[in-house]
mmCIF file of the N, C-alpha and C atoms, coordinates in Angstrom:
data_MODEL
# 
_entry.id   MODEL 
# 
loop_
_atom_site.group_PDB 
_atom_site.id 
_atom_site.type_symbol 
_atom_site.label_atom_id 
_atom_site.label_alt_id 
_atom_site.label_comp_id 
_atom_site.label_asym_id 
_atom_site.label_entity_id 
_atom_site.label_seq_id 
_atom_site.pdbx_PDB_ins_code 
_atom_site.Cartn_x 
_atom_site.Cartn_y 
_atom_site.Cartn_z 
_atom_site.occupancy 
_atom_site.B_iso_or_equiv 
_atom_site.pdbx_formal_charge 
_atom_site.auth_seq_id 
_atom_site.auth_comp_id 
_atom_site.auth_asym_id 
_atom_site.auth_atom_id 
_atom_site.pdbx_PDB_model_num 
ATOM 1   N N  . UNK A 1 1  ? 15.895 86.129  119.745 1.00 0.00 ? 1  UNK A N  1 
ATOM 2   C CA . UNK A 1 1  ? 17.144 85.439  119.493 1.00 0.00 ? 1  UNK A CA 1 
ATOM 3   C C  . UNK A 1 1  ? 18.005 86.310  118.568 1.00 0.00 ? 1  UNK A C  1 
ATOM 4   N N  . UNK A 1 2  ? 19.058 86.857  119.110 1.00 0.00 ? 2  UNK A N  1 
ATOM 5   C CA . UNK A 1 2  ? 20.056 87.383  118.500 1.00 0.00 ? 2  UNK A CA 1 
ATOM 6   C C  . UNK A 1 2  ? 20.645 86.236  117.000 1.00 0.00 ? 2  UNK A C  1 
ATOM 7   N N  . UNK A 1 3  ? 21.171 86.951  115.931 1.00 0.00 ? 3  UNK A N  1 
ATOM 8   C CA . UNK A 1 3  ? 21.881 86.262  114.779 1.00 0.00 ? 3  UNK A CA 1 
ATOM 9   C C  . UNK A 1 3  ? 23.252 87.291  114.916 1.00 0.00 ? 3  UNK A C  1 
ATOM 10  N N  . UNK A 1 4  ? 24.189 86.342  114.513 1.00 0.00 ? 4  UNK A N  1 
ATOM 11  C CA . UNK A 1 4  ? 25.153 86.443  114.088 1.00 0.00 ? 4  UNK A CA 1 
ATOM 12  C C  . UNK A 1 4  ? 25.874 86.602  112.523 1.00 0.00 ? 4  UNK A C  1 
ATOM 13  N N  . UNK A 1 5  ? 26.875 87.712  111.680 1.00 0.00 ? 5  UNK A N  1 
ATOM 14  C CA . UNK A 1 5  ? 26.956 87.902  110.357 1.00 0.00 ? 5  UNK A CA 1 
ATOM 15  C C  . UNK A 1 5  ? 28.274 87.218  110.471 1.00 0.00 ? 5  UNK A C  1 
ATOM 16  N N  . UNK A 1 6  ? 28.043 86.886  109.456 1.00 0.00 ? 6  UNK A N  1 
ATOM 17  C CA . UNK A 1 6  ? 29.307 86.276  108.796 1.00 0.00 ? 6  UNK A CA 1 
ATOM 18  C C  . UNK A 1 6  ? 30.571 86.603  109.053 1.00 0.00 ? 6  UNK A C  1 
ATOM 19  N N  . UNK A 1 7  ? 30.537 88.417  109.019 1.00 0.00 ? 7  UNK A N  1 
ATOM 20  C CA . UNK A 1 7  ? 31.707 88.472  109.639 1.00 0.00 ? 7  UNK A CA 1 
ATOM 21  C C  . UNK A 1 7  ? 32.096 88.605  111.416 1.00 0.00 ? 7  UNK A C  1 
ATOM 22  N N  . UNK A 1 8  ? 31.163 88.718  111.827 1.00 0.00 ? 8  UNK A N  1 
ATOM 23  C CA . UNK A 1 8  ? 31.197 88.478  113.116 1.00 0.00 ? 8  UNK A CA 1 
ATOM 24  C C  . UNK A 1 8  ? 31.669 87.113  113.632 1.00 0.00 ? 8  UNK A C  1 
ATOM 25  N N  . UNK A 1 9  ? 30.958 85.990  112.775 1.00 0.00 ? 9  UNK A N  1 
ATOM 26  C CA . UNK A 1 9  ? 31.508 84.622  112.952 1.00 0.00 ? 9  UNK A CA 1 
ATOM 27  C C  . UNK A 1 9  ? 32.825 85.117  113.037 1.00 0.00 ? 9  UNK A C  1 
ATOM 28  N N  . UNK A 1 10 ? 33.284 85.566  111.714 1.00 0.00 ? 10 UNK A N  1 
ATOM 29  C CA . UNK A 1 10 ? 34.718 85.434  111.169 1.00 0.00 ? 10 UNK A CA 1 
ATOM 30  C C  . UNK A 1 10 ? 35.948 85.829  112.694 1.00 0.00 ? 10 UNK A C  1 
ATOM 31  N N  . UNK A 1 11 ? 35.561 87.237  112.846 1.00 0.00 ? 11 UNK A N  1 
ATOM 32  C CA . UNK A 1 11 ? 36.080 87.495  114.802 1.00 0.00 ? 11 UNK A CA 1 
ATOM 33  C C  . UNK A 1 11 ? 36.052 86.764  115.020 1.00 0.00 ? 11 UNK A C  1 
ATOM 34  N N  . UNK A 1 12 ? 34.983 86.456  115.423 1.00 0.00 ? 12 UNK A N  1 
ATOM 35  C CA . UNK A 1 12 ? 34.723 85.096  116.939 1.00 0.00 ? 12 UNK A CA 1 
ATOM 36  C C  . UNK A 1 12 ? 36.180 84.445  116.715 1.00 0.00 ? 12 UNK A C  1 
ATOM 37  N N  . UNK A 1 13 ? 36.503 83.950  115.682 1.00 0.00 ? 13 UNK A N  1 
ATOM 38  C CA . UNK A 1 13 ? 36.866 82.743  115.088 1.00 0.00 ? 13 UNK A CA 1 
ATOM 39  C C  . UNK A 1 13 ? 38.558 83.610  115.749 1.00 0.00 ? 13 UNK A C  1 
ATOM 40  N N  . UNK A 1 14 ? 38.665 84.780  115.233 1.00 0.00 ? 14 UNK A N  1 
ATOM 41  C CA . UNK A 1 14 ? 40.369 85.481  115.289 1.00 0.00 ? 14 UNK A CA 1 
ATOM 42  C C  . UNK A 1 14 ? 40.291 85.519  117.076 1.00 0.00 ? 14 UNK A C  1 
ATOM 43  N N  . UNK A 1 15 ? 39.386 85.731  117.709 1.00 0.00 ? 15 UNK A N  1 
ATOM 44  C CA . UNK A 1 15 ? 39.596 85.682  119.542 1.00 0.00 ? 15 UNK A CA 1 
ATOM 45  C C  . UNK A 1 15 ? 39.518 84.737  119.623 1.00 0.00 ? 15 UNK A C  1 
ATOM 46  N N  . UNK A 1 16 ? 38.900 83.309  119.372 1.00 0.00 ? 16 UNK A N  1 
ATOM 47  C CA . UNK A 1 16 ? 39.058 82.078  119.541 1.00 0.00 ? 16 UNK A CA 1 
ATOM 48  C C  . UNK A 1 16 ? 41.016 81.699  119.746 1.00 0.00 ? 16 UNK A C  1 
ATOM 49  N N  . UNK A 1 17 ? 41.251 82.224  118.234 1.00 0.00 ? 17 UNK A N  1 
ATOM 50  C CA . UNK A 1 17 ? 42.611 81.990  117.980 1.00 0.00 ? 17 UNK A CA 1 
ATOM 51  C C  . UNK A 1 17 ? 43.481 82.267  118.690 1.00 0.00 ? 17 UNK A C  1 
ATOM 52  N N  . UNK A 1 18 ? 43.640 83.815  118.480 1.00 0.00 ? 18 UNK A N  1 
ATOM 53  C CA . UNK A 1 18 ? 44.469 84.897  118.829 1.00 0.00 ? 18 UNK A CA 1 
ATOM 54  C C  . UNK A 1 18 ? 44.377 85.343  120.356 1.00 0.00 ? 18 UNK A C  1 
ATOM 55  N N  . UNK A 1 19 ? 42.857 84.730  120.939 1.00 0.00 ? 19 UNK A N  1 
ATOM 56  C CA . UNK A 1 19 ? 43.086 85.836  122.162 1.00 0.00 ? 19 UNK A CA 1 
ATOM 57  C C  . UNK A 1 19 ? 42.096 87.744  121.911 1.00 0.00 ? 19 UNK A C  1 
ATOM 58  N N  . UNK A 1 20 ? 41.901 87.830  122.818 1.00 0.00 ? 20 UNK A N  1 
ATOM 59  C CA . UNK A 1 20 ? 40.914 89.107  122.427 1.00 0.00 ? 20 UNK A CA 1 
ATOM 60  C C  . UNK A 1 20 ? 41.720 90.376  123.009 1.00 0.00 ? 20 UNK A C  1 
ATOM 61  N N  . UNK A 1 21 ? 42.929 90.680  123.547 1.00 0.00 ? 21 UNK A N  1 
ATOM 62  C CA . UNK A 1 21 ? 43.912 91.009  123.531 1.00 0.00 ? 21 UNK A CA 1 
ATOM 63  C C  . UNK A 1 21 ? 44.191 92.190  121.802 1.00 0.00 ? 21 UNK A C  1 
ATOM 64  N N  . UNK A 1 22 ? 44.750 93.412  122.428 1.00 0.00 ? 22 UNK A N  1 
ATOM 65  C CA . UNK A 1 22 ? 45.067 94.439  121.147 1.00 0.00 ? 22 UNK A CA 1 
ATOM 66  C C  . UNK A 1 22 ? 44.187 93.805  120.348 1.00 0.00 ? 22 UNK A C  1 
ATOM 67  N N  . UNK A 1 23 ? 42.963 94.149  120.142 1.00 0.00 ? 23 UNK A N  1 
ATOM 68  C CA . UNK A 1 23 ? 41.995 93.874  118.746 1.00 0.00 ? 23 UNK A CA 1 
ATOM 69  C C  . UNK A 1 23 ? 42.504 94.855  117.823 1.00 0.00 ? 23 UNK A C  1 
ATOM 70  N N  . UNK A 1 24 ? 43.146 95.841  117.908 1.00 0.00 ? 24 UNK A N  1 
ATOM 71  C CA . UNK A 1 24 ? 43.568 96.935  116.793 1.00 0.00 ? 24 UNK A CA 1 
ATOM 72  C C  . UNK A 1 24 ? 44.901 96.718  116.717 1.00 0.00 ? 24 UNK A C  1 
ATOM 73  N N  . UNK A 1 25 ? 45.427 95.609  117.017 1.00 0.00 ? 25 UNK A N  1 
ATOM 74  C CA . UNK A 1 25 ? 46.877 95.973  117.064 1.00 0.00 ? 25 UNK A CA 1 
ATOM 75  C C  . UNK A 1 25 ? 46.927 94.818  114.758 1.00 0.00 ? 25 UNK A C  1 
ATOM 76  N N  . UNK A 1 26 ? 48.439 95.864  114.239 1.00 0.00 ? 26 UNK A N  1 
ATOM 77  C CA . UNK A 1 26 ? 48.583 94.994  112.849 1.00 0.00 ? 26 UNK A CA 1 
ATOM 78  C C  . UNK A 1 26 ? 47.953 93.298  113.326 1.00 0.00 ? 26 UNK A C  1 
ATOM 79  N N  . UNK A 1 27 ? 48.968 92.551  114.129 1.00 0.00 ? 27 UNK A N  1 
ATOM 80  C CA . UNK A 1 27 ? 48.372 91.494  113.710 1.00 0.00 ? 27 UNK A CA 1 
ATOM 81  C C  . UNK A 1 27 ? 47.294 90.626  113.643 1.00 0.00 ? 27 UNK A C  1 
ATOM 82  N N  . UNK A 1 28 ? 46.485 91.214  114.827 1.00 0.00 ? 28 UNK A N  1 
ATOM 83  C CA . UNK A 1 28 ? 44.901 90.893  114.988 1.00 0.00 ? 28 UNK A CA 1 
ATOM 84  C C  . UNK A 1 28 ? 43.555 91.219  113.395 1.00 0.00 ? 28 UNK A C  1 
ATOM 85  N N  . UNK A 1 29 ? 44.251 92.650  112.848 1.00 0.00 ? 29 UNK A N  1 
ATOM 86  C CA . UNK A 1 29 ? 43.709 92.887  111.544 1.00 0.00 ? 29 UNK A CA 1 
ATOM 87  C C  . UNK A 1 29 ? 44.232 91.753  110.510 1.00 0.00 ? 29 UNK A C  1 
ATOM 88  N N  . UNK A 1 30 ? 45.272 91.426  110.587 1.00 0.00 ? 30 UNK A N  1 
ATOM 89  C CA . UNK A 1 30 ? 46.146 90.659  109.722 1.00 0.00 ? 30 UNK A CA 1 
ATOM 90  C C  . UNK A 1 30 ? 44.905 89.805  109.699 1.00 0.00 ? 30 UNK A C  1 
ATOM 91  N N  . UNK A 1 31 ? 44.774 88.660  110.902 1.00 0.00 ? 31 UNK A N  1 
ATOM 92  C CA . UNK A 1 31 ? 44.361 87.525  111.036 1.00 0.00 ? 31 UNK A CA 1 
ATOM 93  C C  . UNK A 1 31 ? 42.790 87.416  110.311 1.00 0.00 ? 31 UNK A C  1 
ATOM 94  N N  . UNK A 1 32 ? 41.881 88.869  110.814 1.00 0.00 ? 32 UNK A N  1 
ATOM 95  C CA . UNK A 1 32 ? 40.781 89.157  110.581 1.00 0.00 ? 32 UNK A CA 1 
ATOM 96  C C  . UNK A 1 32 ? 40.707 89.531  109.173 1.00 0.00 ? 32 UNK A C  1 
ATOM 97  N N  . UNK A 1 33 ? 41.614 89.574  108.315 1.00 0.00 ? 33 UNK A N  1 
ATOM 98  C CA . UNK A 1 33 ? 41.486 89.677  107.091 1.00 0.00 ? 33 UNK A CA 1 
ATOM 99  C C  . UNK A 1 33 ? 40.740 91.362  106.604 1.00 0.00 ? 33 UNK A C  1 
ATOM 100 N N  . UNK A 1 34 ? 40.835 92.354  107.740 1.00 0.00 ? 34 UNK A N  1 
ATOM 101 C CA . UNK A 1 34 ? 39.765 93.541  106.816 1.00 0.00 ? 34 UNK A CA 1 
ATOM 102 C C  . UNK A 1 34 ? 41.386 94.742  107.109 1.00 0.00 ? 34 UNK A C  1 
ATOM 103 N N  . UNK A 1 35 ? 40.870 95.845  106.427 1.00 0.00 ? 35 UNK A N  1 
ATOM 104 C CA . UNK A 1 35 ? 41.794 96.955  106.579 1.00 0.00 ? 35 UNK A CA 1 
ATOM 105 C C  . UNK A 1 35 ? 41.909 97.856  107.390 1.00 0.00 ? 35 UNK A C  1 
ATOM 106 N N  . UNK A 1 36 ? 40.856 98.278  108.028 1.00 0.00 ? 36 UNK A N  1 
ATOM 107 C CA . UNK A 1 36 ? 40.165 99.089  109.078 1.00 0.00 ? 36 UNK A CA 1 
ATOM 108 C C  . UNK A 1 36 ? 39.531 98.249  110.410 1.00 0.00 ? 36 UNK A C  1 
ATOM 109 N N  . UNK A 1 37 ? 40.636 98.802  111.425 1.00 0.00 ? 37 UNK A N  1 
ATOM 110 C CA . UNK A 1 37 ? 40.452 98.335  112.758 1.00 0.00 ? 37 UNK A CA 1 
ATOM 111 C C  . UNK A 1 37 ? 39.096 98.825  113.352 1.00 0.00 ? 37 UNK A C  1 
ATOM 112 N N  . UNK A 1 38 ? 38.233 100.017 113.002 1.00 0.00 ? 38 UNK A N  1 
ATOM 113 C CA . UNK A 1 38 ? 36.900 100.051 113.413 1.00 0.00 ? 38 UNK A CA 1 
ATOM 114 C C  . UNK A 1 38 ? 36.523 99.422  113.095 1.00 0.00 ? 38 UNK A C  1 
ATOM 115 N N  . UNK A 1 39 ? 36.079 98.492  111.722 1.00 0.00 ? 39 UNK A N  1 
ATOM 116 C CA . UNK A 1 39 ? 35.078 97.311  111.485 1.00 0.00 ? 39 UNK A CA 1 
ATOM 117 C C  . UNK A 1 39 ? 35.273 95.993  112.945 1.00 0.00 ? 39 UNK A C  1 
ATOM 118 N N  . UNK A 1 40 ? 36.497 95.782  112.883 1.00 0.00 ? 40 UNK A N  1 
ATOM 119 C CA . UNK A 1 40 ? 36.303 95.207  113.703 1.00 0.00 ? 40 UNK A CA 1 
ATOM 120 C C  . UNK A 1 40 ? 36.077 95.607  115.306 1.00 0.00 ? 40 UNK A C  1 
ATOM 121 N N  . UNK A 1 41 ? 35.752 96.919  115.713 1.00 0.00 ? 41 UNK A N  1 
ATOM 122 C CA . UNK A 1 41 ? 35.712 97.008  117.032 1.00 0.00 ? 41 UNK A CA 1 
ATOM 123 C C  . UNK A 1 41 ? 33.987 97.192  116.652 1.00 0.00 ? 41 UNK A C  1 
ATOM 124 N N  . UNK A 1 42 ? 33.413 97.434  115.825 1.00 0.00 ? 42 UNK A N  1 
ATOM 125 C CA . UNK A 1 42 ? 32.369 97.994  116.204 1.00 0.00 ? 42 UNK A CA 1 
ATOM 126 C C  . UNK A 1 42 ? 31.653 96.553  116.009 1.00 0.00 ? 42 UNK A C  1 
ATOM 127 N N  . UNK A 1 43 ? 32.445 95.055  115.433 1.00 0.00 ? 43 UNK A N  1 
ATOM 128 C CA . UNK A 1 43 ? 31.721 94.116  115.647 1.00 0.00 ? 43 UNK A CA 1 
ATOM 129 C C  . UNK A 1 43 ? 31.866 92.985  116.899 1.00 0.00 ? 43 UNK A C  1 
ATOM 130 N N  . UNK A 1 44 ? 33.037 94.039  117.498 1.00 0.00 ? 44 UNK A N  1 
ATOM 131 C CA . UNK A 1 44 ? 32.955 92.610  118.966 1.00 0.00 ? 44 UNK A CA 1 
ATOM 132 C C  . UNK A 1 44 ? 32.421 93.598  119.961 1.00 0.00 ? 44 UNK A C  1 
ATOM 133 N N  . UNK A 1 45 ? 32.052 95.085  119.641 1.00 0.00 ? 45 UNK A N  1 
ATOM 134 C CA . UNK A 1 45 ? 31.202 95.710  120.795 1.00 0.00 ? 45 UNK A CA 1 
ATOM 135 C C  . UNK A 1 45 ? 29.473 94.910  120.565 1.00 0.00 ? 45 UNK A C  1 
ATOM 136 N N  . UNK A 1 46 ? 29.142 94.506  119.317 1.00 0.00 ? 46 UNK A N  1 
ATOM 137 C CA . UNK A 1 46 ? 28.326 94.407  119.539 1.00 0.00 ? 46 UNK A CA 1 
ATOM 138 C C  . UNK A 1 46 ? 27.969 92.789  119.466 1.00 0.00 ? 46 UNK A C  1 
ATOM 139 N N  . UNK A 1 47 ? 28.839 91.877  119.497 1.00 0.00 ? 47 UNK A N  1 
ATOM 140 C CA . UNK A 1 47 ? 29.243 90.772  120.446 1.00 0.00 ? 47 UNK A CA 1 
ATOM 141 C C  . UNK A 1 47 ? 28.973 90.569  121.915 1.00 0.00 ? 47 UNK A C  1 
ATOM 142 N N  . UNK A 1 48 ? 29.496 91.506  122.343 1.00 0.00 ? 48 UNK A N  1 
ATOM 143 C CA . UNK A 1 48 ? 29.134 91.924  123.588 1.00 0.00 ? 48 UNK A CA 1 
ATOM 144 C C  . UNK A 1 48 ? 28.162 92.243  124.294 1.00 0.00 ? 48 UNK A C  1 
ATOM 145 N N  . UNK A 1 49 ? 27.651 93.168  123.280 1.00 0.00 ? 49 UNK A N  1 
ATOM 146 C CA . UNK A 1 49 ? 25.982 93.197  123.454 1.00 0.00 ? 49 UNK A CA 1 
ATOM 147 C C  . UNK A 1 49 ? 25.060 92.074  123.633 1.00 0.00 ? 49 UNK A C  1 
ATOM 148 N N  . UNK A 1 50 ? 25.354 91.520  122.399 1.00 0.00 ? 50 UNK A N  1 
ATOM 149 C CA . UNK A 1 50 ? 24.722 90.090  122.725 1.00 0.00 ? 50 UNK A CA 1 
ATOM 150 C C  . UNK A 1 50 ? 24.444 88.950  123.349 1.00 0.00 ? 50 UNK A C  1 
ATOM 151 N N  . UNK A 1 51 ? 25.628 89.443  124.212 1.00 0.00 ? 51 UNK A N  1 
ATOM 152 C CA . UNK A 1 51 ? 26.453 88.391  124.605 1.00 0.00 ? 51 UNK A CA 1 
ATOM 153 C C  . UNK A 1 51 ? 27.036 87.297  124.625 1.00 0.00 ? 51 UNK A C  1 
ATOM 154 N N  . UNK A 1 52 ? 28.013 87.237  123.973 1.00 0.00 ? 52 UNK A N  1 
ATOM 155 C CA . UNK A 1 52 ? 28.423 85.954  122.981 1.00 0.00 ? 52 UNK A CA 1 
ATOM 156 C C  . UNK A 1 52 ? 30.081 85.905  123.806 1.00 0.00 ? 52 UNK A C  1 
ATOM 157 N N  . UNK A 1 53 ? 30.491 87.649  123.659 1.00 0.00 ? 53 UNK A N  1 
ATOM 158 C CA . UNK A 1 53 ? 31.923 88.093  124.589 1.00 0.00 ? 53 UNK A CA 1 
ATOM 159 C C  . UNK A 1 53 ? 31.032 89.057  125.388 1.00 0.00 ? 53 UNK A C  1 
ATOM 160 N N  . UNK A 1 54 ? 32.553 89.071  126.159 1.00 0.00 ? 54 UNK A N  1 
ATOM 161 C CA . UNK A 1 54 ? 32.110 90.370  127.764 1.00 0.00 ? 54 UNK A CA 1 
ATOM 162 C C  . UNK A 1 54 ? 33.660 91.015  127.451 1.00 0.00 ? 54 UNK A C  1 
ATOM 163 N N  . UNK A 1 55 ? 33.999 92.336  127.749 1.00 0.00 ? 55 UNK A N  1 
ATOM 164 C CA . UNK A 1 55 ? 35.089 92.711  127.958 1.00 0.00 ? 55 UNK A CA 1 
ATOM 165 C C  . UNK A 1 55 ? 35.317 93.283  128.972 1.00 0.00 ? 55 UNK A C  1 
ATOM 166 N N  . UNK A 1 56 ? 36.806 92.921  129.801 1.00 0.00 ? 56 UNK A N  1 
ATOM 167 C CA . UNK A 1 56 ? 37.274 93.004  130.993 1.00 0.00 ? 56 UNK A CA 1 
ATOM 168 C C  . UNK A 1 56 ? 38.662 93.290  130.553 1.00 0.00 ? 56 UNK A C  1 
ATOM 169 N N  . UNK A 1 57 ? 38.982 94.091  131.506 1.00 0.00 ? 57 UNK A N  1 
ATOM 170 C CA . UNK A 1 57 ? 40.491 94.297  131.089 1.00 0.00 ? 57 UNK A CA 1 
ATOM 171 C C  . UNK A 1 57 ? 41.014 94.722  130.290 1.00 0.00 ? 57 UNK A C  1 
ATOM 172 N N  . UNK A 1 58 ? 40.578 95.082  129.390 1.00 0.00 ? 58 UNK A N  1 
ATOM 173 C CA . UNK A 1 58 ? 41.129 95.800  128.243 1.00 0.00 ? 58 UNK A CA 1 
ATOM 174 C C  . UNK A 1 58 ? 41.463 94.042  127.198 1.00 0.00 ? 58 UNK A C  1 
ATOM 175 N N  . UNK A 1 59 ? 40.081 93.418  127.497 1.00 0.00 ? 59 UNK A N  1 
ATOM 176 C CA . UNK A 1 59 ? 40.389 92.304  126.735 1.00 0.00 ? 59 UNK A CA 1 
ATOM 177 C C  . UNK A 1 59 ? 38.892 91.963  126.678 1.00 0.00 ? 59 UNK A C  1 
ATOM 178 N N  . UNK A 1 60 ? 38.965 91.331  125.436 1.00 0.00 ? 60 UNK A N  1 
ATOM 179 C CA . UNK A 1 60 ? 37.675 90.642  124.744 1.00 0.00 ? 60 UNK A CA 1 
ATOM 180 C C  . UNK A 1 60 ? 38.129 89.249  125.099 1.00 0.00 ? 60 UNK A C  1 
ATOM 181 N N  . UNK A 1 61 ? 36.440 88.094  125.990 1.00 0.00 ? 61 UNK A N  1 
ATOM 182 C CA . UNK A 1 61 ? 36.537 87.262  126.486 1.00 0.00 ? 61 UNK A CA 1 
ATOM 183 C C  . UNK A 1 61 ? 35.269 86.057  126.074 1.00 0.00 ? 61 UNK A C  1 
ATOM 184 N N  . UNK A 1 62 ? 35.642 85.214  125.655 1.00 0.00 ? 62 UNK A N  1 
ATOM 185 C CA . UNK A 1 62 ? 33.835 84.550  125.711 1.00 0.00 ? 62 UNK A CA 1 
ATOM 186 C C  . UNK A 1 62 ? 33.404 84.363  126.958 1.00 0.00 ? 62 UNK A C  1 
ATOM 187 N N  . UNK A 1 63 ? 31.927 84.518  126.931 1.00 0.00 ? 63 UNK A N  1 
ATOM 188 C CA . UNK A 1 63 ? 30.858 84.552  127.740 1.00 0.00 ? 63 UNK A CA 1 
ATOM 189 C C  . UNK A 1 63 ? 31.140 82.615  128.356 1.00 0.00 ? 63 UNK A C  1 
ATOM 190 N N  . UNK A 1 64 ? 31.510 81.783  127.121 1.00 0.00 ? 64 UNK A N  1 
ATOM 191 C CA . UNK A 1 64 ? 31.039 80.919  127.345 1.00 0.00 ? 64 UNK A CA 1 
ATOM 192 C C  . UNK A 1 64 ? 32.553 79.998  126.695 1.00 0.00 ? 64 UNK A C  1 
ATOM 193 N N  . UNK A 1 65 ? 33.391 79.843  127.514 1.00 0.00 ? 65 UNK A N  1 
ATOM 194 C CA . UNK A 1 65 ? 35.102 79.324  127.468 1.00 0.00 ? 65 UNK A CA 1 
ATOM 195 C C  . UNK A 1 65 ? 34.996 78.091  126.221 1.00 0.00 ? 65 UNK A C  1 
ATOM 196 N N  . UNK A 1 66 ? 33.737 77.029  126.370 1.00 0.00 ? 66 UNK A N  1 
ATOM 197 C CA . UNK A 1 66 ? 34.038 76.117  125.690 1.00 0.00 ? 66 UNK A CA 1 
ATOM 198 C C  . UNK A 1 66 ? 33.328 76.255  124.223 1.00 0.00 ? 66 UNK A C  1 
ATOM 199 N N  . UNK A 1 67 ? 32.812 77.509  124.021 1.00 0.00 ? 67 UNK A N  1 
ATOM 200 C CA . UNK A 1 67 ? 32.347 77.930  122.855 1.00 0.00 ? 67 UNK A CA 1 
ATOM 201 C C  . UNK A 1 67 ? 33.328 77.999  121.620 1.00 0.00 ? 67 UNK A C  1 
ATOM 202 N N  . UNK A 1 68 ? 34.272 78.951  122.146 1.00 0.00 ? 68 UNK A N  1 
ATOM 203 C CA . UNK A 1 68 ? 35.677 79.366  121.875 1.00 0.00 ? 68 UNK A CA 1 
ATOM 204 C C  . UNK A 1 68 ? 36.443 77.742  121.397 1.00 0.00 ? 68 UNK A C  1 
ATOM 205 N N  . UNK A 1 69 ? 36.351 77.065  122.217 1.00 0.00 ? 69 UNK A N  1 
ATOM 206 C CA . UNK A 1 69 ? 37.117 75.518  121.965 1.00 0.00 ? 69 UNK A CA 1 
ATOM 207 C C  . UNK A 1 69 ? 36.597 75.182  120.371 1.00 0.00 ? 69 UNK A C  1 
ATOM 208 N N  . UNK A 1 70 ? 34.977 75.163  120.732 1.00 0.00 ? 70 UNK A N  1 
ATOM 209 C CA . UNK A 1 70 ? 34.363 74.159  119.760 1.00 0.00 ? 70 UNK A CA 1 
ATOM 210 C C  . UNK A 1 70 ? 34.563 74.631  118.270 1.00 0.00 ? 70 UNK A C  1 
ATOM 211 N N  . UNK A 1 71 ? 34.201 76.399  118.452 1.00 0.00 ? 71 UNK A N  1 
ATOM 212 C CA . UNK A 1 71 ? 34.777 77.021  117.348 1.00 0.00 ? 71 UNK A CA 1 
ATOM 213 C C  . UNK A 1 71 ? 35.986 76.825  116.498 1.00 0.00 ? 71 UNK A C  1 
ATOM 214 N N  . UNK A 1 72 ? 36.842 76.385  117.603 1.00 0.00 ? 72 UNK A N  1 
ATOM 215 C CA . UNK A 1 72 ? 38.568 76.056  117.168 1.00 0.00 ? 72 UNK A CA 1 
ATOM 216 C C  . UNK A 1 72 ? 38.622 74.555  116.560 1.00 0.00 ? 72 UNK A C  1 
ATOM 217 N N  . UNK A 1 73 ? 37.916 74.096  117.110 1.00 0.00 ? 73 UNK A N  1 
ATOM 218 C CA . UNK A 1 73 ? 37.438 72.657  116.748 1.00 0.00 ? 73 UNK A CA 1 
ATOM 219 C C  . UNK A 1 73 ? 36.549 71.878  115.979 1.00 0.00 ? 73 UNK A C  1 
ATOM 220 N N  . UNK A 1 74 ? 35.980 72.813  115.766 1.00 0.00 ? 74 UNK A N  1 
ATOM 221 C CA . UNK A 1 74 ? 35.141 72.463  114.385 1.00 0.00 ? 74 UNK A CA 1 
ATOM 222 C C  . UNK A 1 74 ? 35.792 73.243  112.922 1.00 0.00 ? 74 UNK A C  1 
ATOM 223 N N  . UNK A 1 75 ? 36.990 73.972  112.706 1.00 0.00 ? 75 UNK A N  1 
ATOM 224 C CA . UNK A 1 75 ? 37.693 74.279  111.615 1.00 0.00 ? 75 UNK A CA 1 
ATOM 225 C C  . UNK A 1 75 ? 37.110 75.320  111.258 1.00 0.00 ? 75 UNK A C  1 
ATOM 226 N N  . UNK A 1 76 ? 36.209 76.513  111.935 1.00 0.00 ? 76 UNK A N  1 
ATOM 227 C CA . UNK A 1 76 ? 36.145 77.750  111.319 1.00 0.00 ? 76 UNK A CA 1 
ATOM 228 C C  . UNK A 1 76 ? 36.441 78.558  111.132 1.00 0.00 ? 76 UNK A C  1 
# 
């Protein structure tokens, strides 16, 4: 069983929002709160891995659509 870090939650939570769309673009960092756009790529590649997201398109996607909801919906 794969675990998830804290800040990985924290992503989840900005593609929930935002869409997985330009992960490096200013406002996606904005949202994600860090300074450096590698932290966050090297934590939804390995999202992916896990499979939690899949990326298609030049876009980060959940594996699982109503995951994404509940996330949004439970206030994290």
């Amino acid at each position: 069983m794969a675990r998830i870090t804290a800040i990985q939650l924290k992503y989840l939570v900005v593609v929930a929002k935002a869409g997985g769309r330009n992960t490096s673009s200013r406002d996606f960092i904005t949202l994600a709160g860090v300074k450096h756009a590698t932290r966050i790529s090297k934590a939804l590649k390995r999202l992916a891995d896990i499979r939690i997201l899949f990326y298609i398109k030049g876009e980060y996607r959940f594996v699982n659509p109503f995951f994404a909801q509940w996330l949004i919906h439970m206030n994290y």
